[in-house]
Backbone as a ProteinNet text record, in pm:
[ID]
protein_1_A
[PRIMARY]
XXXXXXXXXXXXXXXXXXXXXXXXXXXXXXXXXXXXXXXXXXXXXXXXXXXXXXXXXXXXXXXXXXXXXXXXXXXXXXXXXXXXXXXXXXXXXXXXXXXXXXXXXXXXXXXXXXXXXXXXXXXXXXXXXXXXXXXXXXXXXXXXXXXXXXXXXXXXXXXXXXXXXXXXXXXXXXXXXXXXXXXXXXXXXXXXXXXXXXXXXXXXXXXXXXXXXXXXXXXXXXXXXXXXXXXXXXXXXXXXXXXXXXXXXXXXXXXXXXXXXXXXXXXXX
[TERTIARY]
184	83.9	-10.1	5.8	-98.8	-246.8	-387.2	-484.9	-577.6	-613.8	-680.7	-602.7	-458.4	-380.6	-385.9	-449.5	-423.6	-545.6	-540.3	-666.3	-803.6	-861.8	-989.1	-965.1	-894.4	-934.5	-929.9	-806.1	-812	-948.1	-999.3	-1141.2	-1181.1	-1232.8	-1343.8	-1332.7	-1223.2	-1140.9	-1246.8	-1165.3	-1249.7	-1310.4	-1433.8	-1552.5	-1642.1	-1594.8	-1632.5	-1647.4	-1543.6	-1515.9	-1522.6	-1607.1	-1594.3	-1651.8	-1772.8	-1916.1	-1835	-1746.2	-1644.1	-1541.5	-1516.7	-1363.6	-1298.3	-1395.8	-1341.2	-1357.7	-1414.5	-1429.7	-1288.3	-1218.5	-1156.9	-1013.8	-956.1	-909.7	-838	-938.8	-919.4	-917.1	-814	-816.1	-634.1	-608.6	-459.5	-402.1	-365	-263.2	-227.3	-342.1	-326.1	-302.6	-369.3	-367	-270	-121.2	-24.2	38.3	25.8	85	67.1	-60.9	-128.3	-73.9	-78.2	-52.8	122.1	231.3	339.4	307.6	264.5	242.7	222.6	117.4	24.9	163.4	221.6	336	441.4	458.3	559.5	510	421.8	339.5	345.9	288	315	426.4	597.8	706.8	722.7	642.4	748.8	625.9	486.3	453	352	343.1	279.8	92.5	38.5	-122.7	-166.7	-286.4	-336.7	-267.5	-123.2	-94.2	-178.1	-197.1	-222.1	-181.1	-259.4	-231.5	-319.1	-227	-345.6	-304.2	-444.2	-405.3	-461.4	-374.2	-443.3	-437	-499.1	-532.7	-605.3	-679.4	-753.9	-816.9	-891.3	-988.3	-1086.1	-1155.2	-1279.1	-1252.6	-1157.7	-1127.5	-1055.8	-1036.4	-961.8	-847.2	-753.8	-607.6	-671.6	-698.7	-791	-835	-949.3	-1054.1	-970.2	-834	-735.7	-677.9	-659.5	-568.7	-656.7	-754.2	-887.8	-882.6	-941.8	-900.7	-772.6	-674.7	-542.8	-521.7	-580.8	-605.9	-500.5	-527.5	-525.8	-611.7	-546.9	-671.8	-665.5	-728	-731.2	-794.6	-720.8	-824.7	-840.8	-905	-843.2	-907.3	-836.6	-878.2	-871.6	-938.4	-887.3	-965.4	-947.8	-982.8	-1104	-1180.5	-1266.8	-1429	-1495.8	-1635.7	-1708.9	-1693.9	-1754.2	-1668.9	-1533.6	-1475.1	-1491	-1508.1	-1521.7	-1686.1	-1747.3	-1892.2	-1897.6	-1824.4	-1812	-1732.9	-1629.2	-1572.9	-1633.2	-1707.4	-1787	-1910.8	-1971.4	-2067.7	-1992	-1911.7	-1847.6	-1798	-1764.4	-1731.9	-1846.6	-1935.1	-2022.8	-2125.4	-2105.7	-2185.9	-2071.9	-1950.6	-1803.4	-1843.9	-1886	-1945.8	-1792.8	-1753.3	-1587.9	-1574	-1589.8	-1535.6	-1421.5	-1296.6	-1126.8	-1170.3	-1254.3	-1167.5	-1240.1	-1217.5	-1305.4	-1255	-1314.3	-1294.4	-1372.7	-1226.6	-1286.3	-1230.2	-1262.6	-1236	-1169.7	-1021.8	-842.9	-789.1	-632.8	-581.7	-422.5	-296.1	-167.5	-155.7	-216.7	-213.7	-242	-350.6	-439.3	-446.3	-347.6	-410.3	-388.9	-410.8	-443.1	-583.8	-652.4	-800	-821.6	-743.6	-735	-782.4	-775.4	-818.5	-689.1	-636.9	-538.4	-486.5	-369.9	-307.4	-182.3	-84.6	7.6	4	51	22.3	171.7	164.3	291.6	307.9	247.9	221.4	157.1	230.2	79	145	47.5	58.9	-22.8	75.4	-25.1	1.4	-85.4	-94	-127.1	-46.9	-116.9	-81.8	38.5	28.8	-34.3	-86.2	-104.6	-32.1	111.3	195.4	216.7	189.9	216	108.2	-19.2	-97	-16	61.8	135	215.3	264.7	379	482.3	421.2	515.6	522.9	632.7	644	660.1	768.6	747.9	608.7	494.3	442.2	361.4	350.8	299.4	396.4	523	625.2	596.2	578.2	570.8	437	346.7	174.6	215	308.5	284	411.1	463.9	584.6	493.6	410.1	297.1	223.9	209	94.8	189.8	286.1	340.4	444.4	400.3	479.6	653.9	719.9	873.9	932.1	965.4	1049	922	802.4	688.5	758.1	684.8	697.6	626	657.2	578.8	594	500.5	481.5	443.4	521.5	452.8	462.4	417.7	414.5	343.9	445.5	411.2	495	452	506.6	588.2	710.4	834.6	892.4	962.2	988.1	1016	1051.9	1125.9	1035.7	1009.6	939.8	967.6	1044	1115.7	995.9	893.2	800.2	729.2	724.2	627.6	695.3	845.3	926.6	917.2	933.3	979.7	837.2	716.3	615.6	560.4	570.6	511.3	611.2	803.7	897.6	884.7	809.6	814.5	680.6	620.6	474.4	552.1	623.5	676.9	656.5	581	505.8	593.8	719.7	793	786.6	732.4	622.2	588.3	493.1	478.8	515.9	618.6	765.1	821.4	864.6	913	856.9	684.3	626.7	636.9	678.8	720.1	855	917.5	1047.6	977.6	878.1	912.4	844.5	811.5	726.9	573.6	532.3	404.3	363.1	233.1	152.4	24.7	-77	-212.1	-257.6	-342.3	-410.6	-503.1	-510.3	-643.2	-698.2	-823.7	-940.2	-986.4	-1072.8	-1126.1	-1284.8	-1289	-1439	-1438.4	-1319	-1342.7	-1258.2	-1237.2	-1148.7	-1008	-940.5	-810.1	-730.2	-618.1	-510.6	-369.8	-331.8	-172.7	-103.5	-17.6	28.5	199.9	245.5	403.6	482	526.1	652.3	792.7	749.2	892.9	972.5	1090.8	1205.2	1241.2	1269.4	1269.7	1400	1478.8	1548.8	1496.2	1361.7	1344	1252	1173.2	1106	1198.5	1328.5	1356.4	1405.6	1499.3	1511	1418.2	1286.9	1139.1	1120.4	1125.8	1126	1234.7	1357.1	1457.3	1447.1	1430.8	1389.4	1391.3	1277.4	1172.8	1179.8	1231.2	1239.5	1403.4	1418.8	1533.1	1494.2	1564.7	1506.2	1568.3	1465.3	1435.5	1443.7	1404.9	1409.2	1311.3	1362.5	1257.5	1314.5	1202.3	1130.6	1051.8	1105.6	1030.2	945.4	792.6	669.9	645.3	604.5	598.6	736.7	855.9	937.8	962.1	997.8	928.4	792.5	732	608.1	475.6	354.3	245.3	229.9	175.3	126	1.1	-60.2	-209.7	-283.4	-222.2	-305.2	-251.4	-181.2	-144.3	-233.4	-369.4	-461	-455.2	-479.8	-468.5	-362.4	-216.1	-119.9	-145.5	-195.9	-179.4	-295.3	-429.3	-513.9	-434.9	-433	-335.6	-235.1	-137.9	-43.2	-32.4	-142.1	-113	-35.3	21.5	132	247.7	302.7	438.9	374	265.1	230.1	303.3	285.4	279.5	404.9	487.9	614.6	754.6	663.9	686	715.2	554.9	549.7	665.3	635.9	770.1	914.8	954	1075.9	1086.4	960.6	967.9	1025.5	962.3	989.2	1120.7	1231.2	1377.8	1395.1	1381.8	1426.7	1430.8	1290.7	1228.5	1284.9	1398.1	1505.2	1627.5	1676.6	1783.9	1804.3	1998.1	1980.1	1961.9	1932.6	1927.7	1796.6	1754.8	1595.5	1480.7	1519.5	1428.3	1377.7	1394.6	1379.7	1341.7	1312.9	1247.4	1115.5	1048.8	930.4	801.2	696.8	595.3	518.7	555.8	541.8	667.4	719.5	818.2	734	804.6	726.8	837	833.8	966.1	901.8	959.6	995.7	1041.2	1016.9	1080.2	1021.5	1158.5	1118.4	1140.2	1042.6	1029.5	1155.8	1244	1322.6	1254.5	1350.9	1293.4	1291.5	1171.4	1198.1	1289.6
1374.7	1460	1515.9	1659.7	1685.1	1688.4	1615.7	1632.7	1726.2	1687.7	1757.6	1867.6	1794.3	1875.3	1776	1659.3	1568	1469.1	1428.4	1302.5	1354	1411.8	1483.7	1479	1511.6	1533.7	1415.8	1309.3	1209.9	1107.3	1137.5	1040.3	1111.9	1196.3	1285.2	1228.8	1180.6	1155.7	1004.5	928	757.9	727.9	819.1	820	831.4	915.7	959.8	866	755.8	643.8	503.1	497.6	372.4	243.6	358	242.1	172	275.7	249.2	207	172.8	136.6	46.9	-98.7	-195.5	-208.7	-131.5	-145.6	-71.8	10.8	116.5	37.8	-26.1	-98.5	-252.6	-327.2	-433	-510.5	-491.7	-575.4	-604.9	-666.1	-709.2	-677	-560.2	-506.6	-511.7	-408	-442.1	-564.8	-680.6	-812.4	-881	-781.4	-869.6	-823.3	-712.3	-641.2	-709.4	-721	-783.1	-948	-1067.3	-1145.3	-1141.9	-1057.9	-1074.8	-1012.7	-936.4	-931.6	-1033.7	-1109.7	-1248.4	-1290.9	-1335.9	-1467.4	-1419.5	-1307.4	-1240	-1297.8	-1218.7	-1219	-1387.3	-1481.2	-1615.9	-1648	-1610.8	-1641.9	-1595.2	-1518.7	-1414.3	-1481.6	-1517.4	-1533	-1672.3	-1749.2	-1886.2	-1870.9	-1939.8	-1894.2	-1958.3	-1883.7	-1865.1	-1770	-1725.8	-1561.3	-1434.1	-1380.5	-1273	-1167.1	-1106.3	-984.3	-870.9	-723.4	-604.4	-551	-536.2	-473.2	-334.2	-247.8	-81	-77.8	55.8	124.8	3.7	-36.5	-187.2	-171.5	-35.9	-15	-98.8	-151.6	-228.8	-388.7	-399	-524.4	-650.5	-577.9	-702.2	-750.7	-684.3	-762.4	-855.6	-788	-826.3	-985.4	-976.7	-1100.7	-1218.2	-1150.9	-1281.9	-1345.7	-1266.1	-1291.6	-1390.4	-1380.6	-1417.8	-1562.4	-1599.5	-1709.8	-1780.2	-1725	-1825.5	-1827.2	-1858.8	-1909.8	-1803.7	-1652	-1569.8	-1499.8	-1497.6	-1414.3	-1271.8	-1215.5	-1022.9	-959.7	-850.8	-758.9	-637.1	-551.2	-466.2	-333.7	-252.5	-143.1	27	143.7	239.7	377.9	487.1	568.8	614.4	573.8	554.2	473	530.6	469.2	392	444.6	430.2	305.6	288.8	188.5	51.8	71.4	12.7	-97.7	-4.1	-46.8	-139	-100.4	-231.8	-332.2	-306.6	-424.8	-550.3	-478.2	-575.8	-602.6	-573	-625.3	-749.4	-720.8	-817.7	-918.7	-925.4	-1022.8	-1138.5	-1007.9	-1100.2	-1172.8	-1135.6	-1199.7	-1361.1	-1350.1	-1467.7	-1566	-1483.3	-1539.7	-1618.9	-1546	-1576.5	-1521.9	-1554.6	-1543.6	-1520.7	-1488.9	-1472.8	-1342.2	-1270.1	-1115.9	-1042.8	-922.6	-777.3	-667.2	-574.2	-431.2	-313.3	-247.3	-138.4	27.3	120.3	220.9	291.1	303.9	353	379.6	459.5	519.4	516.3	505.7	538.1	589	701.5	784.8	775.9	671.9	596.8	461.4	371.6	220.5	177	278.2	231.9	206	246.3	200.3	50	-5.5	-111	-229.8	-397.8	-460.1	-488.6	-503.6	-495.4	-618.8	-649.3	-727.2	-719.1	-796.5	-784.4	-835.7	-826.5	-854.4	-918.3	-1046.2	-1105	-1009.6	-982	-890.6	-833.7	-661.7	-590.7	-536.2	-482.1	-453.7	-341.8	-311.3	-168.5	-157.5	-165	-169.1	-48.4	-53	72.8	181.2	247.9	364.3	459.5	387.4	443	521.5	442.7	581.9	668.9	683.1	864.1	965.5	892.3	986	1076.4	1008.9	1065.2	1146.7	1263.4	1365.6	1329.3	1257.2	1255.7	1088.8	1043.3	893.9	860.7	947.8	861.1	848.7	920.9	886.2	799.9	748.3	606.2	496.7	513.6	428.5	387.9	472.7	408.7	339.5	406.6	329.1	189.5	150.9	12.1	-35.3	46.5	-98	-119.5	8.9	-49	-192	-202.6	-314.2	-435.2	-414.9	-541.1	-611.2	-723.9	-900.1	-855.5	-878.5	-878.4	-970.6	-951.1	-1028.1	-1093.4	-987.9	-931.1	-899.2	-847.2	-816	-662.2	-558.9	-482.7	-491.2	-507.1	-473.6	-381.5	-310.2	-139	-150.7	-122.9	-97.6	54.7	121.2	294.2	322.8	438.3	481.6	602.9	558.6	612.1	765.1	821.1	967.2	971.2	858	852	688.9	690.7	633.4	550.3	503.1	544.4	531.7	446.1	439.3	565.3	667	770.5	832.5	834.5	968.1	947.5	812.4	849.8	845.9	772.3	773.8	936.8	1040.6	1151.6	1250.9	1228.1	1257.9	1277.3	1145.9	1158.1	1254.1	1266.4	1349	1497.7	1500.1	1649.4	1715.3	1616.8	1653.5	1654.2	1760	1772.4	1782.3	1863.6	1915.9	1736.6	1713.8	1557.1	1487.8	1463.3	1379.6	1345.7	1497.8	1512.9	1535.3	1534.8	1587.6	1515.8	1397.1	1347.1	1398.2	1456.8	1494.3	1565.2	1712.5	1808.5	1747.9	1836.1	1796.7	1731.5	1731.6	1683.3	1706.2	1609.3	1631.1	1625.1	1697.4	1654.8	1511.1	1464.9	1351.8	1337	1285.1	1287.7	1162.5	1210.4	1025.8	1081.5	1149.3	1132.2	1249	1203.9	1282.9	1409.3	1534.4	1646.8	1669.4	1574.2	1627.5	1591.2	1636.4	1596.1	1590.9	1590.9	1571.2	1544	1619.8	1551.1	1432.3	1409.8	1274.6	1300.7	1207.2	1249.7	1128.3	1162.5	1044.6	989.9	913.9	898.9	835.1	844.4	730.6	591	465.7	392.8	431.6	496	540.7	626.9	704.2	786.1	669.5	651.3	508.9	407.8	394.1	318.6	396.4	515.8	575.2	602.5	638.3	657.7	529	422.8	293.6	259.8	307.7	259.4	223.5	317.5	309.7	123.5	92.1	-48.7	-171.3	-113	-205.9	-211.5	-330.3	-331.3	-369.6	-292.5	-325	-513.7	-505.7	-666	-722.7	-620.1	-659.3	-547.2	-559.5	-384.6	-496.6	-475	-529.3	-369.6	-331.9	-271.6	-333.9	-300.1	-328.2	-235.7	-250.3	-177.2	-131.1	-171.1	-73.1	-67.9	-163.6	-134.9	-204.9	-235.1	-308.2	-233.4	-193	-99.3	-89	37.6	65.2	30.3	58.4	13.9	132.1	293.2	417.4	391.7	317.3	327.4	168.5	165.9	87.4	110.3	223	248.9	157.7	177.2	121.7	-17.2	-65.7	-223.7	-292.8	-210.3	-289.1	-281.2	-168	-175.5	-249.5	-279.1	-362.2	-478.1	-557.2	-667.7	-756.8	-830.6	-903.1	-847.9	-723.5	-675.8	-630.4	-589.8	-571.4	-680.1	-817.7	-956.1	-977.5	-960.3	-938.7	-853.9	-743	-637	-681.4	-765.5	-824	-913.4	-1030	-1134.5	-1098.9	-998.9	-914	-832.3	-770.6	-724.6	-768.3	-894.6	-1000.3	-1020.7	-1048.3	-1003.7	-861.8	-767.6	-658.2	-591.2	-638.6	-560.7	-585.5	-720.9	-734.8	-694.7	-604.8	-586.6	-479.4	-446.7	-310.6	-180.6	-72.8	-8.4	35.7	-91.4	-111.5	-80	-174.9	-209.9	-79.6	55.1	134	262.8	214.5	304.3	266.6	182.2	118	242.2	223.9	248.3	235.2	155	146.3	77.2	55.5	21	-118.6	-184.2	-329.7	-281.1	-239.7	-244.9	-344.5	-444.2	-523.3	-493.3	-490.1	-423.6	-549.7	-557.7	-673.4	-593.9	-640.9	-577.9	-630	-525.3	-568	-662.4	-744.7	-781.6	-702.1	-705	-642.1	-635.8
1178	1113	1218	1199.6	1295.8	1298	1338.6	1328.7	1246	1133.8	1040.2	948.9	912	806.4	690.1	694.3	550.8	603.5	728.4	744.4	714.7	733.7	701.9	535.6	434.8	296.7	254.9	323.5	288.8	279	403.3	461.3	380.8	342	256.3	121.1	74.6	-73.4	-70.6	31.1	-22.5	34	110.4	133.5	-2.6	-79.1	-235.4	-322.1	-323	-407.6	-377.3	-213.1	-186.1	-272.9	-319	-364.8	-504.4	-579.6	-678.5	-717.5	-552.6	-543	-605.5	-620	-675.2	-777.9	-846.8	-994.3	-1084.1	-1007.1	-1008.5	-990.6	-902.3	-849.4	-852.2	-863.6	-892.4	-1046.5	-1080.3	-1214.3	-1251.7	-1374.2	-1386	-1370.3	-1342	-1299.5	-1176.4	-1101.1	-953	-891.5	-932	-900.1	-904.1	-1014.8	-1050	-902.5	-819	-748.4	-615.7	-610.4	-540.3	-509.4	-576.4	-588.4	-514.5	-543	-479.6	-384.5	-292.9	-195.4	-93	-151.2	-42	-43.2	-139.3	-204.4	-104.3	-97.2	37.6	215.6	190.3	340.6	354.7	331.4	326.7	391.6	312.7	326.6	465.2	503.4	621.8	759.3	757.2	848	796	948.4	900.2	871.5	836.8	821.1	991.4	1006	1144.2	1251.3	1220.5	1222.8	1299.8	1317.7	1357.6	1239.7	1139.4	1027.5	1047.4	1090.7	1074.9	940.3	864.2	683.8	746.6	698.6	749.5	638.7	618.1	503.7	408	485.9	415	309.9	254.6	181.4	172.1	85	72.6	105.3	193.1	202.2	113.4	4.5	-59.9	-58.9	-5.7	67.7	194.1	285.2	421.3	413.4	310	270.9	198.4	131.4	84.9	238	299.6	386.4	502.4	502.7	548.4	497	354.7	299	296.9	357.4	337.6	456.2	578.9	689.5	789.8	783.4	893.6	966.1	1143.1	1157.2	1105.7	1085	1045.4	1115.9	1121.6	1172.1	1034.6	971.3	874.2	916.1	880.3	919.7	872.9	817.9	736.4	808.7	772.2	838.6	746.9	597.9	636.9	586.4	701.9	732.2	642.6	528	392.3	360.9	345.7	285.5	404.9	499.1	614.1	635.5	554.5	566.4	446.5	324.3	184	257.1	337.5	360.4	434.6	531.5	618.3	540.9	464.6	385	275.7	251.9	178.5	251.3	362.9	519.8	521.2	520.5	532.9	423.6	347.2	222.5	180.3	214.9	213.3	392.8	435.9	579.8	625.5	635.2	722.5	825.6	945	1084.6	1158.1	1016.1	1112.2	1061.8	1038.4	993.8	1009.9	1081.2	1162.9	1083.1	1077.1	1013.6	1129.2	1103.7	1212.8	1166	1188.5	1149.3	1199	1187.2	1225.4	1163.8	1175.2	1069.1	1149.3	1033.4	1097	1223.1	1257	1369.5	1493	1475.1	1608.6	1628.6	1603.6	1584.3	1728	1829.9	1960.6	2005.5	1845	1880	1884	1799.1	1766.9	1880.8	1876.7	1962.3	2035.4	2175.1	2261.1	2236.8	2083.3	2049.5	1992.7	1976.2	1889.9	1798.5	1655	1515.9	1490.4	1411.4	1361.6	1205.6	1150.9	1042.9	1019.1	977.9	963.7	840.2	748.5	609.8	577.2	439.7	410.4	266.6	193.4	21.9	-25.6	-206.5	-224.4	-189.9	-147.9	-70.8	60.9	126.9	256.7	298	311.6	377.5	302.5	222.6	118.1	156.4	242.8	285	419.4	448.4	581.8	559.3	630	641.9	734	856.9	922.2	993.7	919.7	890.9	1060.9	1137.7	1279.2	1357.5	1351.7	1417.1	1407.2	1260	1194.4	1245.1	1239.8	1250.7	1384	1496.4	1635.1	1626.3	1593.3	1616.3	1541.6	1440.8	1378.4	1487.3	1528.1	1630.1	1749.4	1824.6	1906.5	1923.7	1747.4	1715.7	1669	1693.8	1651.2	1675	1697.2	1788.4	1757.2	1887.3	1856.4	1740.3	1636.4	1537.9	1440.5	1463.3	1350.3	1235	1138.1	999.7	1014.7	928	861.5	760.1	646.1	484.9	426.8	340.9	286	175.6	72.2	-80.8	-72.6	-101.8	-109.4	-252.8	-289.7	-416.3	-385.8	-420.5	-443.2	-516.4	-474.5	-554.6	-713.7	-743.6	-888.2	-898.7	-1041.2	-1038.1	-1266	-1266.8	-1426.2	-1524.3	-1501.7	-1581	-1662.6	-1489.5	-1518.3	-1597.1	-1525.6	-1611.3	-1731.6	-1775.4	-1939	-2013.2	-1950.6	-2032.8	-2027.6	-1951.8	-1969.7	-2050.5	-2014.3	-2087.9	-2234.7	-2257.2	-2396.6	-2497.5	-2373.2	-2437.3	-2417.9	-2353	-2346.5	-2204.5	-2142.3	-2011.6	-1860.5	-1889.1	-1796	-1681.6	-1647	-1508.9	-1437.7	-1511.7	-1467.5	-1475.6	-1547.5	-1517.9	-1396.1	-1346.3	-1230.7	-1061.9	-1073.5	-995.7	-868.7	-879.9	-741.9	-656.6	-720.6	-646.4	-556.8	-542.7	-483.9	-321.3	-202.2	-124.3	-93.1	-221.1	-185.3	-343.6	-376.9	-486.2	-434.1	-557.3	-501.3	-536.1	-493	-517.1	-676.8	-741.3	-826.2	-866.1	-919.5	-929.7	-836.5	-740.1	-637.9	-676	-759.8	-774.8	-740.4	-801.3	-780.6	-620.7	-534.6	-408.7	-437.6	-327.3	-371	-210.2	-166.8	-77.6	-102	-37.7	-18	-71.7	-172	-141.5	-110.2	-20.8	21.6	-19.3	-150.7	-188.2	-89.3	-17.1	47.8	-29.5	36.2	-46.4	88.2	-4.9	106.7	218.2	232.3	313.7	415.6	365.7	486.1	573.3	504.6	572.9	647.7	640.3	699.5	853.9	789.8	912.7	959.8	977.8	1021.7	1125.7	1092.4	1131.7	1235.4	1204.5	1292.8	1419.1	1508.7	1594.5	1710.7	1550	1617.5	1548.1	1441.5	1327.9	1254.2	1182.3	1070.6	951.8	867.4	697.9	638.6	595	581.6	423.8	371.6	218.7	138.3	33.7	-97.2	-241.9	-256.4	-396.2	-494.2	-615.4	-730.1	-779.7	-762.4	-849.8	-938.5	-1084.2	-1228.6	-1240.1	-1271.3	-1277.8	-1418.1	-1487	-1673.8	-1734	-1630.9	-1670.4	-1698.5	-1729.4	-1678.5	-1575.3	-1485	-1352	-1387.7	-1250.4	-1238.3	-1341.6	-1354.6	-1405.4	-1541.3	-1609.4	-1761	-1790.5	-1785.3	-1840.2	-2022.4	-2042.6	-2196.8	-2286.9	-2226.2	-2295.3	-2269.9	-2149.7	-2110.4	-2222.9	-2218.6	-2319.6	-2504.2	-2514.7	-2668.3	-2648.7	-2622.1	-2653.5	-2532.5	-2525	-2450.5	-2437.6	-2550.1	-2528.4	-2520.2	-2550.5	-2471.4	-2375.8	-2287	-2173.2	-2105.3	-2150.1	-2048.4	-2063.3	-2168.7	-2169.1	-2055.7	-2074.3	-2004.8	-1831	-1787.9	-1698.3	-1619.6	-1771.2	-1731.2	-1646.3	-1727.1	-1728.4	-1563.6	-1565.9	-1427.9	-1330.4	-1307.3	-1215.5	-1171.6	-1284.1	-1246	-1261.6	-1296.6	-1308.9	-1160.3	-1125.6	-981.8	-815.6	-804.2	-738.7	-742.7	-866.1	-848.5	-772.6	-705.4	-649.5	-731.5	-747.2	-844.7	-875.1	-975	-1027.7	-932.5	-850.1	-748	-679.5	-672.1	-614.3	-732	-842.7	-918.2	-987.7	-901.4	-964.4	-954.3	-998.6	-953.3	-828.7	-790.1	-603.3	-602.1	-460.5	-413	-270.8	-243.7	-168.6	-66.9	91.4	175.6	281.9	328.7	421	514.2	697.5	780.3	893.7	983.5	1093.9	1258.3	1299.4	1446	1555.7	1626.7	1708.1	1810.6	1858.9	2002.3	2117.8	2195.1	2300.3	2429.1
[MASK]
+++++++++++++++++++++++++++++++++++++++++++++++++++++++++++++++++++++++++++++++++++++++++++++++++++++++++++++++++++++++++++++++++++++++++++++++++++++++++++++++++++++++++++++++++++++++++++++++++++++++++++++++++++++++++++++++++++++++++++++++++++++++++++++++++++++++++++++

């Protein structure tokens, strides 16, 4: 991505929403998302680790990771989300975990280390256009026979399709196929978002990395933005849930979720 074709609207976007973020953010759903994540990260690296969370936002992947005995560093491009996080650092008064203000593009700002895992929730990489030059900055930052963790949201996505399908809402059915969508929720701004598929991500990655494992999150369950349906029908919500859980490993399934979880392990040097 070249300098100020998507990072600038982006920073501008959750600079807007930091003070809001977690209210916005954090609740059952996300948390269910959330929760297999750690439960991953765990499996793949021991605690006291070395973990960079980019695209950290307000710290709450970061501050788990913090509590389950890693060091962190976390980090997002921007300022605003950067400044909740370390206020929240420090009000938990935990000492493994720094926040600093970086982005895909630059994590040579970073502190002159290698990372056994670095992670990125949420979609981060959909803010990106151009996956290699993220792809090299995270093999930069990270330990030979490291981990990377991505949960980005996917081109096809079956939930969306059929829940807007059925309103008639074709257009938005399909709006992830084409090159890019805008962003929305952001208080009137907006940006880019770039659906990859885990294939381009992997070839993106090749390079430095080998694909390790892809897990489907929401793939018939609620997403985090279908709150409406999850409060009305709660117990087939939790149902819904249960089901996920196997559904979201298979081959097939697994790649039409609402986000997609990809696993990628760093060559040796």
């Amino acid at each position: 991505m070249r300098p100020g074709t998507n990072i600038e609207q982006v920073r501008s976007a959750f600079d807007g929403i930091a003070d809001s973020f977690d209210d916005t953010y954090e609740n059952d759903t996300t948390r269910e998302i959330r929760n297999v994540v750690y439960t991953t990260a765990a499996a793949l690296v021991r605690a006291k680790s070395r973990l960079l969370d980019v695209n950290c936002g307000t710290g709450i992947d970061a501050l788990i990771y913090a509590r389950m005995g890693y060091t962190v560093v976390g980090c997002d491009l921007s300022q605003k989300m950067i400044e909740q996080a370390t206020r929240k650092r420090d009000l938990l008064q935990l000492d493994n975990v720094t926040f600093t203000v970086a982005s895909f593009e630059n994590l040579e700002k970073l502190p002159r280390m290698k990372f056994d895992l670095v992670t990125s929730n949420f979609g981060g990489l959909n803010c990106v256009s151009d996956l290699s030059i993220a792809a090299r900055e995270i093999a930069g930052v990270t330990a030979p026979g490291g981990f990377f963790l991505g949960v980005v949201m996917p081109p096809v996505s079956l939930w969306e399709i059929l829940a807007n399908a059925l309103r008639g809402k074709w257009r938005q059915a399909l709006r992830r196929l084409g090159n890019g969508a805008p962003a929305t929720g952001f208080k009137g701004k907006s940006f880019t978002v770039f659906y990859h598929s885990h294939k381009k991500i992997q070839n993106a990655f090749r390079p430095w990395f080998e694909p390790c494992r892809i897990r489907g999150l929401n793939v018939i369950s609620p997403p985090p933005h279908a709150l409406r349906f999850s409060s009305r029908w709660t117990l087939f919500s939790r149902f819904l849930v249960r089901v996920d859980r196997f559904v979201a490993i298979l081959p097939f399934f697994r790649i039409l979720g609402d986000h997609t979880m990809i696993v990628l392990r760093r060559n040796p040097l």
